[in-house]
Structures are given as structure tokens and as C-alpha cells.
C-alpha positions in Angstrom: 0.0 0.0 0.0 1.2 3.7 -1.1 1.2 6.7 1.6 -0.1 9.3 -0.8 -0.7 12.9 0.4 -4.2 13.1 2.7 -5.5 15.7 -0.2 -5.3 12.7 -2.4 -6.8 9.8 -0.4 -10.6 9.1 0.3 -11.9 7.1 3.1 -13.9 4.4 2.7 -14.6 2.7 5.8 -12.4 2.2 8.8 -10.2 -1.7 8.8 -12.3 -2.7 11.9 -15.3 -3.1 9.0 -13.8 -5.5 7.5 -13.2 -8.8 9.2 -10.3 -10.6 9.0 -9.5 -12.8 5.5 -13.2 -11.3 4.2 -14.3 -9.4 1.3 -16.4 -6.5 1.3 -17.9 -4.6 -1.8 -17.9 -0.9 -2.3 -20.5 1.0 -4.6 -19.1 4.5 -5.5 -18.7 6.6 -8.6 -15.7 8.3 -10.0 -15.7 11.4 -11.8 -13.5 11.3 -14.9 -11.4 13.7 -16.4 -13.9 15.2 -18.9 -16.1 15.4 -16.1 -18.4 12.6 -16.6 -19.6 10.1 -13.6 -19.3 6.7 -13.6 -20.0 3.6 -11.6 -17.1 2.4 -9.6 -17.9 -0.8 -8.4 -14.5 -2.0 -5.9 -13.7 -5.2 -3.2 -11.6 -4.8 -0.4 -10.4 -7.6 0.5 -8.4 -8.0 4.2 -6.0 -10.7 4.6 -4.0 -10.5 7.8 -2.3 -7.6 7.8 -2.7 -6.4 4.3 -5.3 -5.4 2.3 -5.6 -5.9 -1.4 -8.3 -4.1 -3.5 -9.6 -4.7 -7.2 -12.5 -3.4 -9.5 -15.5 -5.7 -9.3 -15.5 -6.6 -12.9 -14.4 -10.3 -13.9 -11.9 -9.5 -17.0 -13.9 -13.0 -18.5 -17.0 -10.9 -19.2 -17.0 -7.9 -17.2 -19.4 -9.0 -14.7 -19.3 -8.8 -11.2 -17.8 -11.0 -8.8 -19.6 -11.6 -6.2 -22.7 -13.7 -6.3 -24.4 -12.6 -3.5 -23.8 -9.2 -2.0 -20.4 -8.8 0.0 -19.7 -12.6 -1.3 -16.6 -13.1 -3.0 -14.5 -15.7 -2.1 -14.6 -19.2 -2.7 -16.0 -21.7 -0.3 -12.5 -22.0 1.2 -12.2 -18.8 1.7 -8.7 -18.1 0.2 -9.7 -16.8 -3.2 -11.9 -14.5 -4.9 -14.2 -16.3 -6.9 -16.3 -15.2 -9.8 -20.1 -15.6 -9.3 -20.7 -16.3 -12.7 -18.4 -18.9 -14.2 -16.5 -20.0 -11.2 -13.2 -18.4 -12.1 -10.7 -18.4 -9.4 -8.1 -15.5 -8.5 -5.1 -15.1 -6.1 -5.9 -12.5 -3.3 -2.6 -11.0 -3.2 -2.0 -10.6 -7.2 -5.6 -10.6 -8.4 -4.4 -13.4 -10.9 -6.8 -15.5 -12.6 -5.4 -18.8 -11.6 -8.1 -21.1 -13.0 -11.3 -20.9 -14.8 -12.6 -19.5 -18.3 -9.7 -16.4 -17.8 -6.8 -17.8 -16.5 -4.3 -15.5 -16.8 -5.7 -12.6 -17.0 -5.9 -10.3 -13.9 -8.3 -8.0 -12.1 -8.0 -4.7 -12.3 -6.1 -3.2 -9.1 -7.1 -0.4 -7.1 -4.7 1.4 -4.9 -5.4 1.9 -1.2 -3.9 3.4 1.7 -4.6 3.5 5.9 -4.9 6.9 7.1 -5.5 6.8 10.8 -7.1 3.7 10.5 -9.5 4.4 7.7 -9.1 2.3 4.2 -8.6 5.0 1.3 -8.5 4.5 -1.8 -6.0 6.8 -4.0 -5.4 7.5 -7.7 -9.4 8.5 -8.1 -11.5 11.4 -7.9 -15.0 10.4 -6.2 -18.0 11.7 -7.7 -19.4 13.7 -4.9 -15.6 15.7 -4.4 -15.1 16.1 -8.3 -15.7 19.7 -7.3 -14.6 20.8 -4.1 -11.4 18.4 -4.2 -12.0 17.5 -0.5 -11.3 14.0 1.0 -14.6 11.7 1.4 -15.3 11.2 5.5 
């Protein structure tokens, strides 16, 4: 995880909200350079001491992972699992290491801990497009 500048961070939730070695989905929207909105679907996945975030889209057909909500790993619980066709993907990498797209990878998203919350970074949230202020 990167230690970006607080102007550039946006919380989340806090780590306490999401247990240990579970997933939890996030249903935000990111404004884009020329201004537009758009659905930013995200998991946050906590795994010991680390936490590893990706875009909820499988890159098999773009759907989302989770088949039911805040479901997303397998029934072992060690890897994200794609509600759809079953693909399976590494936690820490985000690799596709078996099913219809394996090899292929989901797309990361880059977080940060700021006094205990889980930001992400590298984004502009819809609702600060404007005022450029972190999300609380």
C-alpha cells in the first residue's frame, strides 16, 4: 500500500469493518477527467495484515464478482471467486489462476490507511469532483 498525500486519499470505511480474511464490496462513482460520472464498483479484500483491493469486474465478461452481496470468495475462503463462471483469482495478485480467464488479472485499485480508515487513491470520487475535499 502507497502513503499518498491526505488531499489525495478518500476514506472508505475504517479496517475494523472488515473482518479478517473477508471481502467487502464498495459501490461508489468516480468522476473522470472530462467530467463525466461513472459507476465504480470495488472489493476490499483483508487478509491478515494487508489489504488488497480490485474493481469488481471479472476481465472474463466484465461481470461482477460476487454472487451474492459482499460474497466473494470461494467456499475456502482463500480466493476471490467469480459468481458467474467460477473463475478463481489469487488474493494478493488478483491473478486468474483457474477458470474460463486464467491468466488474466483484475483490475487493481490502490489503497492506503490513514488513521485507520481504508482510502483509496489514484481516483476522484464523484461527490468531491468539485470541491477536491477527502470523502469522510
Amino acid at each position: 500500500m502507497e502513503t499518498p498525500p491526505a488531499a489525495s486519499a478518500y476514506a472508505i470505511c475504517r479496517v475494523v469493518d472488515i473482518p479478517n480474511r473477508r471481502a467487502k464490496g464498495f459501490h461508489l462513482l468516480r468522476s473522470e477527467p472530462d467530467g463525466s460520472e461513472i459507476p465504480w464498483h470495488i472489493i476490499v479484500v483483508r487478509w491478515d495484515r494487508k489489504l488488497h483491493a480490485y474493481v469488481n469486474r471479472c476481465p472474463h465478461q466484465g461481470v461482477h464478482l460476487d454472487w451474492e452481496p459482499n460474497q466473494f470468495l470461494d467456499g475456502d475462503g482463500t480466493r476471490i471467486i467469480c459468481g458467474k463462471h467460477g473463475s478463481l483469482f489469487e488474493v494478493a495478485t488478483g491473478e486468474c489462476v483457474d477458470g474460463p480467464c486464467r491468466g488474466a488479472q483484475l483490475e487493481p485499485v490502490r489503497l492506503c490507511v490513514l488513521d485507520g480508515d481504508i482510502c483509496v487513491t489514484g481516483v476522484v470520487p464523484a461527490d468531491d469532483a468539485d470541491s477536491g475535499a477527502p470523502v469522510s
